[in-house]
Every structure is written in structure tokens, then in C-alpha cells.
N, C-alpha and C positions, 0 to 999 in steps of 0.2 A: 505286362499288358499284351506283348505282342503273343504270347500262349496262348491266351484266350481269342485270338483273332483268329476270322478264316480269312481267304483271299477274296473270296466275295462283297466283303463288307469293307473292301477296300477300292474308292471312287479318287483319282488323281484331280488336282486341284485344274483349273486353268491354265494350258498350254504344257501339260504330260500326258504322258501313257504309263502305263503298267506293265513289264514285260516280263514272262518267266523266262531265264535262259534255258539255251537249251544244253540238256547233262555234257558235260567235258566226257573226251574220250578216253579212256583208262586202257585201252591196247592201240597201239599202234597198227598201221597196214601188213605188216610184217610177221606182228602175232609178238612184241613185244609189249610186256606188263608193264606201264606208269607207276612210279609210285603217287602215293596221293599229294604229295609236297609237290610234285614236279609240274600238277596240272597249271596250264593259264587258262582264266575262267573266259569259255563262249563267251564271244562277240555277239552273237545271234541269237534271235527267240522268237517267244510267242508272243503278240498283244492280247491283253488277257482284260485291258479296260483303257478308256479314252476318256480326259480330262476335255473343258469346253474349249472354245476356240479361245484363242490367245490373244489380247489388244498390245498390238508394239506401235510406240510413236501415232498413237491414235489408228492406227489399222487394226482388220480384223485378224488374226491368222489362226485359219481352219487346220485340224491336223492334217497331217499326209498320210493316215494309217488310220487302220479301221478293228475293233475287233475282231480275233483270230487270225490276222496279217502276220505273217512270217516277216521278222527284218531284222537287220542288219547294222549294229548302232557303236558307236565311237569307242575305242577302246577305254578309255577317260572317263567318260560321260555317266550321270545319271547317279545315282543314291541306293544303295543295297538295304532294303529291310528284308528283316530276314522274319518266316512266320510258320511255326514248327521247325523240322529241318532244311524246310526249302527256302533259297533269298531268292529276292526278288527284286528286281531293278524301276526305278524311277526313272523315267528321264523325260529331259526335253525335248520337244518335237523340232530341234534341230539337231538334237543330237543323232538323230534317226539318218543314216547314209543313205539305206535301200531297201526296196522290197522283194522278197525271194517268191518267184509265181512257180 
């Protein structure tokens, strides 16, 4: 199923986002080659979509990100679907640390 999917037609439920990471770095500052075993996958990305506000304990909770917001989200956190070659992250809007201006 997920083949046939684009990212478009992909709307996060109630209280997520949608995040592309952004590509892991495959040289170093230095001008050393990674190999591809050794990368640890970005922490950081793009919002590419925003689920509704959230109800906890009978409150509202509004995201803190907006799409195309650059941020910054828990190393743990959130759900990898993957759709063609690129995954893509789920997560909770608390799992969101920061936003990169």
C-alpha cells in the first residue's frame, strides 16, 4: 500500500505532525566518507503537515508548529513510514523540542 501512496495524501490524526527528516550527512567536516551503516538518522526536519488540535485531560492543545516549520524532535520519538525511498516521521507535538528560525 505504502507504494502507491504520495505524501500528500498523507493528513496526521489529532495531536501529530508529519515531518520529512532532513538527509544524514555522508562526509564529514573534514572531507571524510561515512559509510552508510554508520549514519544516525537526523534529529531534525521539515513539517510537511499538521494533525487538529489535541484534547488532553479535557483541554485543548493547539500544535506548536505550523507547516514548512523547520524543527527539532526527540531522538526516540514519533513512527517512521516509509513511502517510495523516503521515511518519514510521525510524531507527537510534544515530541517536538524546537523550532529552527
Amino acid at each position: 500500500m505504502a507504494d502507491s501512496l504520495s505524501v500528500s495524501q498523507l493528513h496526521p490524526v489529532a495531536g501529530y505532525v508529519l515531518v520529512e527528516p532532513a538527509k544524514s550527512q555522508q562526509q564529514t567536516a573534514s572531507g571524510i566518507y561515512l559509510p552508510e551503516n554508520q549514519d544516525e538518522k537526523p534529529q531534525h526536519g521539515t513539517v510537511l503537515a499538521v494533525g487538529d488540535d489535541a484534547l488532553v485531560d479535557g483541554q485543548k492543545v493547539a500544535s506548536p508548529v505550523k507547516k514548512g516549520d523547520h524543527v527539532i524532535y526527540k531522538k526516540w520519538g514519533g513512527n517512521e513510514f516509509k513511502v517510495g525511498d523516503t521515511e518519514y516521521q510521525f510524531l507527537k507535538f510534544e515530541d517536538i523540542l524546537a523550532t529552527i528560525k
